[in-house]
C-alpha positions as CSV (number, residue, x, y, z in Angstrom):
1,X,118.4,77.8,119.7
2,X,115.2,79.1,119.9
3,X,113.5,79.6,116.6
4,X,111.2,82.6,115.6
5,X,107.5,81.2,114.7
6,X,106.0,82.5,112.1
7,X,103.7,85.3,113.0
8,X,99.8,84.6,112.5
9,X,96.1,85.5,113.2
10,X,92.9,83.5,113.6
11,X,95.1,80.6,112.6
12,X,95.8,82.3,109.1
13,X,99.9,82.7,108.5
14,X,100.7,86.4,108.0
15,X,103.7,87.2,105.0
16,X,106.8,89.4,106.1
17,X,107.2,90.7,102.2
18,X,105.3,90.8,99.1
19,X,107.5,87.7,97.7
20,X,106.6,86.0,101.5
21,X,102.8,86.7,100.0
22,X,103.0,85.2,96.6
23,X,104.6,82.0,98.3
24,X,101.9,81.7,100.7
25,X,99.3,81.8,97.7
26,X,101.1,78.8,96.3
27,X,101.2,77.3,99.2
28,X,97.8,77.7,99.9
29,X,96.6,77.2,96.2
30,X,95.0,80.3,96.2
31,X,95.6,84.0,95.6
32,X,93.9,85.7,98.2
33,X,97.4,87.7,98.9
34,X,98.4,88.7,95.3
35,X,94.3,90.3,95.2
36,X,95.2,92.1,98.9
37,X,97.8,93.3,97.1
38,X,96.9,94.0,93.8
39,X,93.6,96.2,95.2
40,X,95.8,98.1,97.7
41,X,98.4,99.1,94.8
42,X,95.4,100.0,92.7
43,X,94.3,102.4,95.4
44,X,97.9,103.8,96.2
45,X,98.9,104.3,92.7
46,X,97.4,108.0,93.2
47,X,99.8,109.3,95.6
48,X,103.1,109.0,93.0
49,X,104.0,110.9,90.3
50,X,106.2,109.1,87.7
51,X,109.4,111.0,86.9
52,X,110.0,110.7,83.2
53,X,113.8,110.5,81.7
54,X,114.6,114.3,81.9
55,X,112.7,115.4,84.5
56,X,114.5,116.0,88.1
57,X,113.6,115.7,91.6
58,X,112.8,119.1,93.9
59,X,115.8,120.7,95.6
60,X,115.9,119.4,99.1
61,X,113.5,116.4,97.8
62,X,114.4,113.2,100.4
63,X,114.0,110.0,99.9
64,X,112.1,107.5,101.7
65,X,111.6,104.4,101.3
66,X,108.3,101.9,101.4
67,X,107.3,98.8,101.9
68,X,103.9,96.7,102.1
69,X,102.3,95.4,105.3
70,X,99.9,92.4,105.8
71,X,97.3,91.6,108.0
72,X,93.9,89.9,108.5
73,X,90.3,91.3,109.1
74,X,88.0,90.2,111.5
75,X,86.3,88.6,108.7
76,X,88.8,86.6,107.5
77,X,90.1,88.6,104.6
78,X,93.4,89.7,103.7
79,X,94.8,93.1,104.0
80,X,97.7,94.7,102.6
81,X,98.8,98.4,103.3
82,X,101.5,100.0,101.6
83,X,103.4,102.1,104.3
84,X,106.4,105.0,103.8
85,X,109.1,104.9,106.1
86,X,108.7,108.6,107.2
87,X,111.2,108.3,110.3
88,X,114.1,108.3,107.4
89,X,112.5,111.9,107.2
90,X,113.6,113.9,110.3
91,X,113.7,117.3,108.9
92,X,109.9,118.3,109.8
93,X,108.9,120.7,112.1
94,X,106.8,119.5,114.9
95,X,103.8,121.6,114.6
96,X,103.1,120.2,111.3
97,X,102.8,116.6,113.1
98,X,100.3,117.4,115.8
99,X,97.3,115.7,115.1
100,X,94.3,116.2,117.8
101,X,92.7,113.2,118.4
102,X,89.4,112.4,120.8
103,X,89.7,111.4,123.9
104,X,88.1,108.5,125.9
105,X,86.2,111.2,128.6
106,X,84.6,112.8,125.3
107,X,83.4,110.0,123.5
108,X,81.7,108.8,126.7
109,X,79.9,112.1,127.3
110,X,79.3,111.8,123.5
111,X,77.2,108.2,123.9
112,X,75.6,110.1,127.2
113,X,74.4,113.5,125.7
114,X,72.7,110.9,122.5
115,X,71.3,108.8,124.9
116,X,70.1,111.3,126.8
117,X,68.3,112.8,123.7
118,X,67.0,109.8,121.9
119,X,70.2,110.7,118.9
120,X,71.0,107.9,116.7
121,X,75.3,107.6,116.3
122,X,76.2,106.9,112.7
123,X,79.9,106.3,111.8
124,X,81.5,105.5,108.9
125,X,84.9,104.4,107.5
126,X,86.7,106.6,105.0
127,X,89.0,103.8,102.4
128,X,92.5,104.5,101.7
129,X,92.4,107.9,104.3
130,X,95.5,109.6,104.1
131,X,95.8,109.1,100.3
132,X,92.8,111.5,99.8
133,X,94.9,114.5,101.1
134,X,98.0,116.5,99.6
135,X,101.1,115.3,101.0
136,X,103.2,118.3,102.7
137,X,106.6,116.8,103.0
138,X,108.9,117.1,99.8
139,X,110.0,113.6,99.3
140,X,110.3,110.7,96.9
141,X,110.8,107.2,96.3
142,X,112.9,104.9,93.9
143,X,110.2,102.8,92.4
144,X,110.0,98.7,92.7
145,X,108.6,96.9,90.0
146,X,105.4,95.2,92.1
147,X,104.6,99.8,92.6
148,X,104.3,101.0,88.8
149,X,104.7,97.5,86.7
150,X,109.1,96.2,86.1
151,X,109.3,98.2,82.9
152,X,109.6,101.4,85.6
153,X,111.4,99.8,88.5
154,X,114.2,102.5,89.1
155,X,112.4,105.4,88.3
156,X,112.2,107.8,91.1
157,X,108.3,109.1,91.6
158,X,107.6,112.1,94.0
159,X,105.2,111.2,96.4
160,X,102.0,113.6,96.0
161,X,99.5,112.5,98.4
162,X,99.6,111.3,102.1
163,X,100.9,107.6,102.8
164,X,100.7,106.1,106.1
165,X,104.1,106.4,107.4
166,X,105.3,109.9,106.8
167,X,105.3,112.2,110.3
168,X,103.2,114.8,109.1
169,X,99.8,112.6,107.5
170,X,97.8,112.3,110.3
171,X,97.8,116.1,110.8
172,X,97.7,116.4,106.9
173,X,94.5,114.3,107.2
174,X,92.8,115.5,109.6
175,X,93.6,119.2,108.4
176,X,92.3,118.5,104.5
177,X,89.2,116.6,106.4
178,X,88.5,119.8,108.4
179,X,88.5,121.7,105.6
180,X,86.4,119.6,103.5
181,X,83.6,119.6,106.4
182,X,83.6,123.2,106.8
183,X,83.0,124.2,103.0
184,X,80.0,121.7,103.2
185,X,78.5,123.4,106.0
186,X,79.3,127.0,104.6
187,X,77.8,125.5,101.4
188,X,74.5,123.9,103.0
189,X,74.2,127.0,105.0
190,X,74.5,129.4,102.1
191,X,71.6,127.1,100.0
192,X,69.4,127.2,103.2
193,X,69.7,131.0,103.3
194,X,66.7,132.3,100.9
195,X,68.6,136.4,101.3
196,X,71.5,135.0,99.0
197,X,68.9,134.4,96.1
198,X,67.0,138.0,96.9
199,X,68.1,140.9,94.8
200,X,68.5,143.9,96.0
């Protein structure tokens, strides 16, 4: 029979579950999972809201569930990315999922025009993404106890912000992103104006 290996990367064993993880650490007499882990629930925390005993979900609120991914970085370290299962969620329209994204033409006529004009490129990566924009699908999730600490496992806790997963975050994203860079502008442009501090 042929037997499944165990999947890894740059020689280091990747987990299939959070308890997968914990046994790697003890294994490996270290806990370079449980702190992937630990950091990315830290960061994620901000996307659920805790229903209390008496409070009740949205009408039409669905619920999705979640789970934790692994992986490892180019340099070396652990990653762990907790991930909702948005294709349980089929009720969302299609224009709320369309995300534009750049194209391989443009980026190369991008590196051209700087090159061509002496322009430095400067990029930058934005932590945790999705989480910093509002989520716009009404759902929810029944709480674990490695999400909110045991003494809530079973709660339910509406799910606020964007997760990777869900149909509609990318678009979400990029949308609250958009936004975001626009009021800067109007704001710079409206400080670099000296007729909006003239009186009349």
């Amino acid at each position: 029979h042929r037997i499944q290996k165990k999947a890894t990367k740059f020689g280091i064993v990747i987990p299939g579950s959070v308890g997968e993880a914990h046994a790697l650490d003890m294994v490996n007499g270290n806990d370079f999972w449980a702190k992937a882990i630990k950091k990315e629930l830290k960061n994620a925390i901000v996307a659920f809201w805790l229903l209390e005993p008496g409070e009740h979900l949205l009408v039409g609120s669905k619920p999705i569930p979640y789970h934790i991914i692994f992986d490892v970085r180019f340099d070396l370290t652990q990653k762990a990315r907790l991930v909702a299962g948005g294709h349980i969620h089929k009720d969302v329209p299609v224009h709320t999922t369309f995300s534009i994204a750049a194209s391989c033409d443009s980026i190369q006529i991008g590196f051209l025009t700087d090159a061509l004009n002496g322009l430095d490129i400067m990029a930058c990566n934005i932590g945790i993404a999705f989480i910093n924009a509002p989520n716009q699908e009404c759902v929810h999730v029944k709480v674990g106890k490695e999400l909110l600490g045991p003494e809530h496992e079973g709660k339910f806790a509406v799910v606020m912000q964007a997760l990777y997963g869900p149909n509609s975050a990318s678009a979400t994203w990029r949308q609250h992103f958009s936004n975001a860079i626009t009021k800067e502008l109007d704001y710079k442009s409206t400080i670099a104006d000296p007729k909006v501090y003239m009186k009349p």
